[in-house]
DSSP file (Angstrom, degrees, kcal/mol; ACC not computed):
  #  RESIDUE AA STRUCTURE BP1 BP2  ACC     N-H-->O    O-->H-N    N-H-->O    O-->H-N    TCO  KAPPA ALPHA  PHI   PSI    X-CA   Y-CA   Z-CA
    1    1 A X              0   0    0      0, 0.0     2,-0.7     0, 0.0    74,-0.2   0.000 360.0 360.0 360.0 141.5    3.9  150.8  -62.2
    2    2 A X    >   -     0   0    0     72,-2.8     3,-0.9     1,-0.1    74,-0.3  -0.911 360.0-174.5-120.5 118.8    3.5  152.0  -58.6
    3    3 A X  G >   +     0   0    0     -2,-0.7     3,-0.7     1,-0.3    -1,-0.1   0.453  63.0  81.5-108.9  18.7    3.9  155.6  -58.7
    4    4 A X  G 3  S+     0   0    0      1,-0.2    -1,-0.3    70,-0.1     4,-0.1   0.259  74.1  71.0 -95.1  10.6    3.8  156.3  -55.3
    5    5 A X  G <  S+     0   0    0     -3,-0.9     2,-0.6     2,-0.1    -1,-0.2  -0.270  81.3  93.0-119.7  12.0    6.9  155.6  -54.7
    6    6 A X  S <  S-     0   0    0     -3,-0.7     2,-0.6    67,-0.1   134,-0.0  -0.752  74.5-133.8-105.6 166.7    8.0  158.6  -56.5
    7    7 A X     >  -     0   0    0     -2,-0.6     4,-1.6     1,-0.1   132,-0.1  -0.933  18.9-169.6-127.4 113.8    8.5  161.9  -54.6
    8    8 A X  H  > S+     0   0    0     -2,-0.6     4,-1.7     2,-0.2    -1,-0.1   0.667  87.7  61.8 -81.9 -15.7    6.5  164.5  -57.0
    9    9 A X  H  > S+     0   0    0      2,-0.2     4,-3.1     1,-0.2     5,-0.3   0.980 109.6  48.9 -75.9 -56.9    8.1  168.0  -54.9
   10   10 A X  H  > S+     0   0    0    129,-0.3     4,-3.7     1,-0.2    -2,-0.2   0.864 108.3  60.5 -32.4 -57.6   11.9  166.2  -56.4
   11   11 A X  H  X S+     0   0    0     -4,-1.6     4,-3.2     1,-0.2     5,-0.3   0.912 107.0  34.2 -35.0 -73.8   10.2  166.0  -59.6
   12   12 A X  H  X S+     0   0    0     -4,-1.7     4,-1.8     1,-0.2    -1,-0.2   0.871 114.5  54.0 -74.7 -15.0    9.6  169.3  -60.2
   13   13 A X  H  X S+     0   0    0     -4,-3.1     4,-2.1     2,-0.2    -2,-0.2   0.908 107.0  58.4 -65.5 -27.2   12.6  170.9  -58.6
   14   14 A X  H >X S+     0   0    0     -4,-3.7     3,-2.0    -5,-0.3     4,-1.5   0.969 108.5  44.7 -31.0 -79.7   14.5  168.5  -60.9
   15   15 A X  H 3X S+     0   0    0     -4,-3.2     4,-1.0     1,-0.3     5,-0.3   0.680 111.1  50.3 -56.8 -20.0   12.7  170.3  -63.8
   16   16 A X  H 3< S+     0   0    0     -4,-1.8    -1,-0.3    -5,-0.3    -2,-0.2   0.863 107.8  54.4-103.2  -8.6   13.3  173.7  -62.6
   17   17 A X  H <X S+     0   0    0     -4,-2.1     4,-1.2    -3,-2.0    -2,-0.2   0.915 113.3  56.6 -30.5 -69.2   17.3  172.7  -62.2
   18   18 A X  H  X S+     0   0    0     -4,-1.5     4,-0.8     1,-0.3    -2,-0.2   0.701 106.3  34.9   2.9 -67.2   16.7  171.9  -65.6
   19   19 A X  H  X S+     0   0    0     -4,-1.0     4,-1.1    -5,-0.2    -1,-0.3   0.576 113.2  60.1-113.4 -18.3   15.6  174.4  -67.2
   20   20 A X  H  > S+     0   0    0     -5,-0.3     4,-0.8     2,-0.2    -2,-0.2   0.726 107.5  51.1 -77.8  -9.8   17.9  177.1  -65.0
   21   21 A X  H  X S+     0   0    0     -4,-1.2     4,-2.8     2,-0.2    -2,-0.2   0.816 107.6  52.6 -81.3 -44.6   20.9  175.2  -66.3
   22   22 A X  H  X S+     0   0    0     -4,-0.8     4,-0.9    -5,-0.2     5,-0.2   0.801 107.8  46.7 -70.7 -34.7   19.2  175.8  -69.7
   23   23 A X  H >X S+     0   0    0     -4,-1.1     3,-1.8     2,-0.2     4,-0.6   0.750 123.7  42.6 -92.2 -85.7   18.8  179.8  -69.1
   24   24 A X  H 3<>S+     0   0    0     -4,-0.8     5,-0.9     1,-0.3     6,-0.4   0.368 115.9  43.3  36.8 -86.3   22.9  179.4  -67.9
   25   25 A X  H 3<5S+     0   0    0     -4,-2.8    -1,-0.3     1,-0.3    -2,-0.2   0.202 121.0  36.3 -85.2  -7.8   24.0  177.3  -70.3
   26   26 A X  H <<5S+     0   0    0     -3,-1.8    -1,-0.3    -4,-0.9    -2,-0.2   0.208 120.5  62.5-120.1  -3.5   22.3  179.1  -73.6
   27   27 A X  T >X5S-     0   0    0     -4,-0.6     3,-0.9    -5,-0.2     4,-0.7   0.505 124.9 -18.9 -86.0-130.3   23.0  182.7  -71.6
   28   28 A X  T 345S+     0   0    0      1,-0.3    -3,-0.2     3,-0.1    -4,-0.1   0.031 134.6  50.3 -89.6  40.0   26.4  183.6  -70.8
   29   29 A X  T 34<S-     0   0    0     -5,-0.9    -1,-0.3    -2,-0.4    -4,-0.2   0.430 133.2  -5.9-127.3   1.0   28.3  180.3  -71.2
   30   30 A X  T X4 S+     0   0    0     -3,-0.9     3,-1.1    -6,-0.4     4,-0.2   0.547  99.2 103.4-135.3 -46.3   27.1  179.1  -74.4
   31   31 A X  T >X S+     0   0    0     -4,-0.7     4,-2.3     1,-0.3     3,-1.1   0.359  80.4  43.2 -42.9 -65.9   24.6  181.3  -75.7
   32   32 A X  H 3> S+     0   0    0      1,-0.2     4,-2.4    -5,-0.2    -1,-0.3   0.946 116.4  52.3 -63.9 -31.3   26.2  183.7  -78.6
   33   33 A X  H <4 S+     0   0    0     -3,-1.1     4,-0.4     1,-0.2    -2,-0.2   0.576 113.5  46.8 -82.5  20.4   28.1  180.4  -80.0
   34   34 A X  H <> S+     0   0    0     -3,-1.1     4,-2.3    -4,-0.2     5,-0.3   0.595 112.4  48.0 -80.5 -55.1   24.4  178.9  -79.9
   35   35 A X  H  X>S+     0   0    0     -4,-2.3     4,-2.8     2,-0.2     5,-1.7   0.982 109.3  49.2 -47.3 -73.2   23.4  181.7  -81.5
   36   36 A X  H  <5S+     0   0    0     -4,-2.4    -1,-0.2     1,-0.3    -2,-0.1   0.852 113.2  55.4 -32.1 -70.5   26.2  181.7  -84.1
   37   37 A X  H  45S+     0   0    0     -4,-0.4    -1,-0.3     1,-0.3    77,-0.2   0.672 106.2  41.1 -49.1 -54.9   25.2  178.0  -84.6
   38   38 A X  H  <5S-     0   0    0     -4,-2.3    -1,-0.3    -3,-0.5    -2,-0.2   0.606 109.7-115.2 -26.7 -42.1   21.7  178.0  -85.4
   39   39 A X  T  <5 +     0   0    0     -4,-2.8     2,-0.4    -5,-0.3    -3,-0.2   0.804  62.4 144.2 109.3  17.5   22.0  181.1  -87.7
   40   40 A X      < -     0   0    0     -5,-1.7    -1,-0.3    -6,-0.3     5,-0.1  -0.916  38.6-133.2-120.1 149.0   19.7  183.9  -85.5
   41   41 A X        -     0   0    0     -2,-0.4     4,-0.4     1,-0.1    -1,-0.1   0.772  19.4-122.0 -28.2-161.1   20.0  187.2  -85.0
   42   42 A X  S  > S+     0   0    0      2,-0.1     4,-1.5     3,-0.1    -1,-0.1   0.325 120.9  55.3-114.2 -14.9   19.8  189.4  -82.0
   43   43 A X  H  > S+     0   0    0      1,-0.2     4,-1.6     2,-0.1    -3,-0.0   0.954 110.9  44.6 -72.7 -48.5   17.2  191.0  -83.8
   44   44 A X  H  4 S+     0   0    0      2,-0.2     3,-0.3     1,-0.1     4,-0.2   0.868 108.0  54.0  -3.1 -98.2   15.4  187.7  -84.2
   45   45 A X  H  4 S+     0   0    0     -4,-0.4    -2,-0.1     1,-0.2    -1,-0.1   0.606 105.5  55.2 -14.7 -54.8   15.8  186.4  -80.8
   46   46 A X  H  < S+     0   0    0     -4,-1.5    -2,-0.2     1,-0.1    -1,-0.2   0.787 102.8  58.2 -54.1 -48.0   14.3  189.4  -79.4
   47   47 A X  S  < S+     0   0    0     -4,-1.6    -2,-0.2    -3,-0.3    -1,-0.1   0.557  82.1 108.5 -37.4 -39.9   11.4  188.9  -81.5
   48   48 A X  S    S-     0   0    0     -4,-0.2     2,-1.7     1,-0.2     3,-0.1  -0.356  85.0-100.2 -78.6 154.3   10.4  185.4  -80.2
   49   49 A X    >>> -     0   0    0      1,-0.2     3,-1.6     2,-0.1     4,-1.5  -0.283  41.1-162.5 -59.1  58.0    7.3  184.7  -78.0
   50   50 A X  H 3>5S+     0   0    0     -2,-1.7     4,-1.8     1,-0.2    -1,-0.2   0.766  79.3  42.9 -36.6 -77.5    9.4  184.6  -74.8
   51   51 A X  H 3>5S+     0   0    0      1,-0.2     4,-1.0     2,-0.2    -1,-0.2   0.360 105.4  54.8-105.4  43.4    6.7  182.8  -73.0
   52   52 A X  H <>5S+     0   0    0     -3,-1.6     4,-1.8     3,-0.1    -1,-0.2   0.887 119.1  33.6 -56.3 -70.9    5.6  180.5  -75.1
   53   53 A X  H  <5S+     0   0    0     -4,-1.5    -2,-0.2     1,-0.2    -3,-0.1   0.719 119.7  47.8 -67.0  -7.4    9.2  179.0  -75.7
   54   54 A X  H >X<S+     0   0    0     -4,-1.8     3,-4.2    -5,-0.5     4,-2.3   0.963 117.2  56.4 -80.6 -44.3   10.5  179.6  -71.9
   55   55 A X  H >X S+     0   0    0     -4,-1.0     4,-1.3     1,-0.4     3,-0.8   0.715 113.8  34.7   7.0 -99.3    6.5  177.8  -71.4
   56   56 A X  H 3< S+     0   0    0     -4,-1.8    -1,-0.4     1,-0.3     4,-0.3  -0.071 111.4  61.7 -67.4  23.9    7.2  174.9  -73.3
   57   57 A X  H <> S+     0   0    0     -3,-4.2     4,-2.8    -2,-0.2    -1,-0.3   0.780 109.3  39.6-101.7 -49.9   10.7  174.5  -72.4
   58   58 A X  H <X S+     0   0    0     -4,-2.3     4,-3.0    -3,-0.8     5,-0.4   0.898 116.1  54.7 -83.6 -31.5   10.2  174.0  -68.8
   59   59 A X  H  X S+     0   0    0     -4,-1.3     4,-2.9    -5,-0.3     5,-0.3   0.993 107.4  47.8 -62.6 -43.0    7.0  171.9  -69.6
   60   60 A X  H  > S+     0   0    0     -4,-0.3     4,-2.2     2,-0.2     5,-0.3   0.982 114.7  58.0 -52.0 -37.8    9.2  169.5  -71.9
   61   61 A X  H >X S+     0   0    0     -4,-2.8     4,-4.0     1,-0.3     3,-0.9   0.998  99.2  50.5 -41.3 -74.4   11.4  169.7  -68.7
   62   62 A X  H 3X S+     0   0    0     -4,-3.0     4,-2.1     1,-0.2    -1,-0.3   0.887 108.3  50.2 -42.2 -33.7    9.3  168.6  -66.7
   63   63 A X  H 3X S+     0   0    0     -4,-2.9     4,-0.6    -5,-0.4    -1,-0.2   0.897 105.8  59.2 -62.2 -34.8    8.3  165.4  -68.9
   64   64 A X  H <X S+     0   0    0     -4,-2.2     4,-2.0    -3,-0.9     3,-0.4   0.917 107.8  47.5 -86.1 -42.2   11.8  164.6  -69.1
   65   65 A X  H  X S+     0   0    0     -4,-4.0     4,-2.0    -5,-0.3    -1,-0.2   0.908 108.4  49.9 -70.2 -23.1   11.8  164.5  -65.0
   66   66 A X  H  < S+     0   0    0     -4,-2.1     4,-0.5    -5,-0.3    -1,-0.3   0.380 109.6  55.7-102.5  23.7    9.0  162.5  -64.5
   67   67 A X  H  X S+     0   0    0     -4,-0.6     4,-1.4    -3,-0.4    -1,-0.2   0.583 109.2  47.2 -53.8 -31.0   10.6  160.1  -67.1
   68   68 A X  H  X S+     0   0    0     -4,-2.0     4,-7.9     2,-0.2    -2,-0.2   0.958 116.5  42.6 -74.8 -63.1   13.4  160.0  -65.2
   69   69 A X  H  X>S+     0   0    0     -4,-2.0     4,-1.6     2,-0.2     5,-0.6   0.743 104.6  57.6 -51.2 -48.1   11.4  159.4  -62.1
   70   70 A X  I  4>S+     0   0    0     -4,-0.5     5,-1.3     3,-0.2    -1,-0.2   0.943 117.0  45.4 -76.2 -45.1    8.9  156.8  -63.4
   71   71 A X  I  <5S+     0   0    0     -4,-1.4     4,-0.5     1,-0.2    -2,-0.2   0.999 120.2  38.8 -56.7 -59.4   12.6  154.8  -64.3
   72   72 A X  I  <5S+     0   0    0     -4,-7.9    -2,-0.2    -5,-0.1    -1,-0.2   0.767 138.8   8.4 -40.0 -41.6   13.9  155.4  -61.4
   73   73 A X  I ><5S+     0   0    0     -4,-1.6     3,-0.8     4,-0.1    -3,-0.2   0.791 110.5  76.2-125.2 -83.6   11.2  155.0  -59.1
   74   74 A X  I 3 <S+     0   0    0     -5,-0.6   -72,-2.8     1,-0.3    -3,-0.2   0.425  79.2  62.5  55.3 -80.5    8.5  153.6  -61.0
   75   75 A X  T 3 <S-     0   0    0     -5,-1.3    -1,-0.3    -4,-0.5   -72,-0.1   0.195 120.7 -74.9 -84.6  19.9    9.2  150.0  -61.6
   76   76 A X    <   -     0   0    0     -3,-0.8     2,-0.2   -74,-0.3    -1,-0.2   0.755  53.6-136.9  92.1 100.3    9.1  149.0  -57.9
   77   77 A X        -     0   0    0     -3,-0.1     2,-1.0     1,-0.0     3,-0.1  -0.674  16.7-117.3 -99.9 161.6   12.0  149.9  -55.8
   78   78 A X    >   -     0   0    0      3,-0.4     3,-1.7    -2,-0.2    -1,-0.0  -0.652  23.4-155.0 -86.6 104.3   14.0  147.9  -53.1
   79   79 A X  T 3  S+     0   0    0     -2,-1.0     3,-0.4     1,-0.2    -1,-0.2   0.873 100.3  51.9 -54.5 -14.4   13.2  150.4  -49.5
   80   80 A X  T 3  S+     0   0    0      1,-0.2    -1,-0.2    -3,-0.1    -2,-0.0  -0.007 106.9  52.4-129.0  64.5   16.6  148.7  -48.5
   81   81 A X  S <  S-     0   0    0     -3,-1.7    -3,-0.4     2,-0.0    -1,-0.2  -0.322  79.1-173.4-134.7  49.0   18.5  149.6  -51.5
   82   82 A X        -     0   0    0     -3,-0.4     2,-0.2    -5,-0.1    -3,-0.1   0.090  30.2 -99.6 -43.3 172.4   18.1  152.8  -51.8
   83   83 A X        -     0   0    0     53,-0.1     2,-0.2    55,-0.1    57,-0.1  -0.565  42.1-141.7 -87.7 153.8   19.3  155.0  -55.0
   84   84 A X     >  -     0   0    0     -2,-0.2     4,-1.9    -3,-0.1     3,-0.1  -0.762  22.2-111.7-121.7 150.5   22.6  156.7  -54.2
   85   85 A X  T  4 S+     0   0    0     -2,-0.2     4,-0.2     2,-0.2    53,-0.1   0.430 121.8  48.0 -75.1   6.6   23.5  160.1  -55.3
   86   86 A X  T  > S+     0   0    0      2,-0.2     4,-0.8     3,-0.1    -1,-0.2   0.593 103.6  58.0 -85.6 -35.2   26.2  158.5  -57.6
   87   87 A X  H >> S+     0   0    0      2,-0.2     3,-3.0     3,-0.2     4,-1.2   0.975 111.1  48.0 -79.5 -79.0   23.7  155.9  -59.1
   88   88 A X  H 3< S+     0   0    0     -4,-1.9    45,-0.4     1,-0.3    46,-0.2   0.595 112.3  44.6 -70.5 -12.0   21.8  159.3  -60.0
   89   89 A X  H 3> S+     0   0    0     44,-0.2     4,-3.2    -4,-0.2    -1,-0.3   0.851 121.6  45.3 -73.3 -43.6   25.1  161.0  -61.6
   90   90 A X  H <X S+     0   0    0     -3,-3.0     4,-2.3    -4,-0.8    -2,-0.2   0.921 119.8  32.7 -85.4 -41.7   25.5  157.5  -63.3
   91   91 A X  H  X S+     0   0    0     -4,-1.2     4,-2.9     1,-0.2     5,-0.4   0.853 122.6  55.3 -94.5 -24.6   21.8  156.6  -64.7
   92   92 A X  H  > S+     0   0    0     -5,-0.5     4,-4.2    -4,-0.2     5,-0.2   1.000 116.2  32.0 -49.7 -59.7   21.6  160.6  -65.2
   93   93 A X  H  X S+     0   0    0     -4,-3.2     4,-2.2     1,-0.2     5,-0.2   0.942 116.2  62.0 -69.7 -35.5   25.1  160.8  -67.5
   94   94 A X  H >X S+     0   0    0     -4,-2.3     4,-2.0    -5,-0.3     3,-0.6   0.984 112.6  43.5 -64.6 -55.6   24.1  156.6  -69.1
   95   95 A X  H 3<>S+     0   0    0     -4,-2.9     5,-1.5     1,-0.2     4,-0.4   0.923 117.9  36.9 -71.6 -23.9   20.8  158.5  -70.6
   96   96 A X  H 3<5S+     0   0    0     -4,-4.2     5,-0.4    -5,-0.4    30,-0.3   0.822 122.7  48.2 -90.6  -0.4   22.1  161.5  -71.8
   97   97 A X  H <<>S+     0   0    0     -4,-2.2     5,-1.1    -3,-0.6    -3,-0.2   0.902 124.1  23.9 -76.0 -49.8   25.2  159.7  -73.1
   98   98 A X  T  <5S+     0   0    0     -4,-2.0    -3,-0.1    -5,-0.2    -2,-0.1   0.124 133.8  32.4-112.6   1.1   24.0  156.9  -74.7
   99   99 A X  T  >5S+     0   0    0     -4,-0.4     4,-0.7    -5,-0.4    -3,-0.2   0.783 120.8  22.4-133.9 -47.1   20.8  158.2  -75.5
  100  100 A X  H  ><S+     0   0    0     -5,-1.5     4,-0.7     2,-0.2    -3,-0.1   0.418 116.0  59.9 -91.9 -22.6   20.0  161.7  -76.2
  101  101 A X  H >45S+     0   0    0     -5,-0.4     3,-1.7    -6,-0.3     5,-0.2   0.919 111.2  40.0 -78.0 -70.7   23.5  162.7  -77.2
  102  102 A X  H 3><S+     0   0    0     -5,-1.1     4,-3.3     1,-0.2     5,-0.4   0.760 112.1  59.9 -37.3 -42.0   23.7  160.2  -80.2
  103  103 A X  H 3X S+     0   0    0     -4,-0.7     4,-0.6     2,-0.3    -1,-0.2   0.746 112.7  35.3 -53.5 -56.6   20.0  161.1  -80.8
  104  104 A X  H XX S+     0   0    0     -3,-1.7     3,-0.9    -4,-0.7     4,-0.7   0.725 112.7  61.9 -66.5-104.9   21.1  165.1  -81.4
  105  105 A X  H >> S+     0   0    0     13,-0.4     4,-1.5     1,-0.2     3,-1.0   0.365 109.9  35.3  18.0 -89.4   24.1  164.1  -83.0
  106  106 A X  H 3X S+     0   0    0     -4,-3.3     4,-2.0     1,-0.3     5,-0.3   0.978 112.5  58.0 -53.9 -60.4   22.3  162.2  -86.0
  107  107 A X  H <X S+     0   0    0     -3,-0.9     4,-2.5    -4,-0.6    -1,-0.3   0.979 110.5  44.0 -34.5 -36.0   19.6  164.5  -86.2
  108  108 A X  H <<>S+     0   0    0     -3,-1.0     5,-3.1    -4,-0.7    -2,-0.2   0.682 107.1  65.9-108.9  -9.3   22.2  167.4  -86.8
  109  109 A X  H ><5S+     0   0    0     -4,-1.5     3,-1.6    -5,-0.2    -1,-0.2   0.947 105.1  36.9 -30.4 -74.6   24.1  165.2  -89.2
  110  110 A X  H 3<5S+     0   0    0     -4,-2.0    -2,-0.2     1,-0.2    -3,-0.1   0.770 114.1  62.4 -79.4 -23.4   21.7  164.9  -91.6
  111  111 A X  T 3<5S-     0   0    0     -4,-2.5    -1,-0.2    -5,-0.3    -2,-0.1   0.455 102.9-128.7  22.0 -69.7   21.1  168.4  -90.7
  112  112 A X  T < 5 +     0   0    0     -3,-1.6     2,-0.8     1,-0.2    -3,-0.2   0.598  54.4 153.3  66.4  37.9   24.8  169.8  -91.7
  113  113 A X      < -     0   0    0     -5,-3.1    -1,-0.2     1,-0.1     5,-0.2  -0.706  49.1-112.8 -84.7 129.4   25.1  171.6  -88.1
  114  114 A X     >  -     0   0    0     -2,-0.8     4,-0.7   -77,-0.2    -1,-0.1  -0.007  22.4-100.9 -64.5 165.2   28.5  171.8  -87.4
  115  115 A X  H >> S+     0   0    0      2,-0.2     3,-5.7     1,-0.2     4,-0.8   0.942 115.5  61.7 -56.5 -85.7   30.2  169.8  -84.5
  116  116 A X  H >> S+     0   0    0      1,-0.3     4,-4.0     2,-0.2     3,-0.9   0.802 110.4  42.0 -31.3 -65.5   30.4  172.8  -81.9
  117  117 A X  H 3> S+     0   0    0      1,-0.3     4,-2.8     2,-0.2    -1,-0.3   0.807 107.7  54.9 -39.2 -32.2   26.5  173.0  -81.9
  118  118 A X  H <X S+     0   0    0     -3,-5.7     4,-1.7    -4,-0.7   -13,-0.4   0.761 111.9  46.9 -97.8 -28.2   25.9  169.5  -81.8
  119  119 A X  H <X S+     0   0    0     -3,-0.9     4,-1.2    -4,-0.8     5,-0.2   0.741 113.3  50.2 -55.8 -32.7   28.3  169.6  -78.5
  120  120 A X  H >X S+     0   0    0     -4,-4.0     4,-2.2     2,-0.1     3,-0.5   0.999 115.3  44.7 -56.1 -63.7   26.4  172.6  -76.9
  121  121 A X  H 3< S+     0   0    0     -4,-2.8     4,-0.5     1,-0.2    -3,-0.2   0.673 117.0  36.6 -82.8 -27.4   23.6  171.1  -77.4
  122  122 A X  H 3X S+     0   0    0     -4,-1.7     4,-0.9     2,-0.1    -1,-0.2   0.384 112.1  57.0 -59.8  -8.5   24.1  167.4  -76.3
  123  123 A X  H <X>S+     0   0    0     -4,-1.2     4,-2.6    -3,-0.5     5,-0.5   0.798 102.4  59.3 -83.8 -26.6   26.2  168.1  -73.5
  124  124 A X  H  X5S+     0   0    0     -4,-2.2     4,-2.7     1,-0.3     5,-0.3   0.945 111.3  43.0 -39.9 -42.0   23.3  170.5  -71.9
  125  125 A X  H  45S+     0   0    0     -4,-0.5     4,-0.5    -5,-0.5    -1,-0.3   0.889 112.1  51.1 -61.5 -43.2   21.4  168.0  -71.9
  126  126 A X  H >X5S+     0   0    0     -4,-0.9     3,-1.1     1,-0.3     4,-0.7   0.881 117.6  42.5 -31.5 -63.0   24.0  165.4  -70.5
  127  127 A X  H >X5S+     0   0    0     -4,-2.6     3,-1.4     1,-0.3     4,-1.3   0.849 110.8  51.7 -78.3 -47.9   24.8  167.5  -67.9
  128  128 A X  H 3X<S+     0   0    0     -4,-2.7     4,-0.5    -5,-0.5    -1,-0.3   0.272 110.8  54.2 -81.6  15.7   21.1  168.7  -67.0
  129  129 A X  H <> S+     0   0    0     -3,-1.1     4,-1.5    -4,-0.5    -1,-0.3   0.702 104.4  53.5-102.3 -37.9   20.1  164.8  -66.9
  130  130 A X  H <X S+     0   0    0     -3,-1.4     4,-1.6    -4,-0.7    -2,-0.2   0.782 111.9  43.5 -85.2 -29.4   22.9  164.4  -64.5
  131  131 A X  H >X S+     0   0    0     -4,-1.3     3,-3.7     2,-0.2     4,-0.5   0.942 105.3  61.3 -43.8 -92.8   21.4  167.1  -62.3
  132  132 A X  H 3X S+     0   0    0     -4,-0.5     4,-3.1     1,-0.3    -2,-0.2   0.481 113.6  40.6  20.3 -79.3   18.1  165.6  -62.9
  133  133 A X  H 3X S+     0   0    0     -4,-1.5     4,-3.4   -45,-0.4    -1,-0.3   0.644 100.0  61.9  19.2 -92.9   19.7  162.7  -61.1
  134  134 A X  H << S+     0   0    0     -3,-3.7    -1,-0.2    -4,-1.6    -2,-0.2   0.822 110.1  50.4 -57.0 -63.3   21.4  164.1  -58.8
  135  135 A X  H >X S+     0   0    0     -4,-0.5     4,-3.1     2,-0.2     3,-0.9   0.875 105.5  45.3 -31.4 -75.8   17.9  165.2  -57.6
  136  136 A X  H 3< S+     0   0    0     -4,-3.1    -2,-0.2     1,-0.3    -1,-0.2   0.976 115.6  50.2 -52.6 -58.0   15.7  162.4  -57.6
  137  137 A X  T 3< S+     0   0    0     -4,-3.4     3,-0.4     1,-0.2    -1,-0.3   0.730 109.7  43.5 -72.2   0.3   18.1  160.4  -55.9
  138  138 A X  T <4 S+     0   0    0     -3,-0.9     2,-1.5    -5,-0.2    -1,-0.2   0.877 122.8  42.8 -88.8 -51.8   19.1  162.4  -53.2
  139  139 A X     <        0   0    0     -4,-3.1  -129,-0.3     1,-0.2    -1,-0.2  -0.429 360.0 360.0-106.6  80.2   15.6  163.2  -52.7
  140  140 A X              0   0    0     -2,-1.5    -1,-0.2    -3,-0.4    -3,-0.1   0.506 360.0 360.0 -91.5 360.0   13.8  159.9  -53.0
C-alpha cells in the first residue's frame, strides 16, 4: 500500500467536514427528533462529557477519512486517471449506501429503534461520506 500517494492536509479537512455536518445535522436540523429517538433529556445531554464525546467523534472521523483515503488512494493509483469529483460523490454515497446504512439499520432492528432514527442516523452518515468524497477527490 503506497501511502504517499495520499494527500494527509485532504484527510483531515475531510474529517473536520465530517464532523461539522455532524454538529449541523444532530443541531438544528435533526437534533430534537434525535433526541426524541434515543430517549434523552435536555437535562441529560447537558450533563454529558462534552469533550470527551465531541473528542472521540472527530477522532472516529478521522479514521473513517483515512479509510476512505487508503481506498481511494492507497492501492496504487493511475497519475493519468485521476479521481473525479463525481467518482468521490459516487464511491462516497456506494459506501454509506451499501455499507454503513444497512449496517445501522440492522443494528437498530434488533434494537426496536424506530424507522425515523434509523434514517437520521444513516443518512448522516451517507451524506458525510459523500462529503468525505467530495474532498479527497477534488483534493488528491
Amino acid at each position: 500500500m503506497d501511502l504517499s500517494t495520499i494527500n494527509w492536509l485532504a484527510v483531515v479537512v475531510a474529517a473536520i467536514a465530517f464532523f461539522a455536518l455532524g454538529a449541523l445535522w444532530y443541531g438544528p436540523v435533526f437534533g430534537k427528533a434525535w433526541q426524541r429517538g434515543v430517549g434523552l433529556t435536555d437535562e441529560e445531554i447537558k450533563s454529558a462529557n462534552m469533550g470527551k464525546l465531541f473528542g472521540s467523534a472527530f477522532i472516529f472521523a478521522l479514521i473513517i477519512a483515512v479509510g476512505m483515503a487508503m481506498f481511494f488512494f492507497g492501492m496504487g493509483t493511475d497519475p493519468n486517471n485521476p479521481m473525479t469529483i463525481s467518482d468521490g460523490v459516487m464511491y462516497g454515497a456506494m459506501t454509506g449506501i451499501f455499507f454503513v446504512l444497512p449496517s445501522t439499520c440492522m443494528n437498530y432492528l434488533f434494537a426496536r429503534k424506530s424507522a425515523s432514527l434509523m434514517m437520521i442516523d444513516s443518512f448522516y452518515h451517507v451524506v458525510a461520506y459523500v462529503v468525505v468524497g467530495i474532498i479527497l477527490a477534488a483534493w488528491q
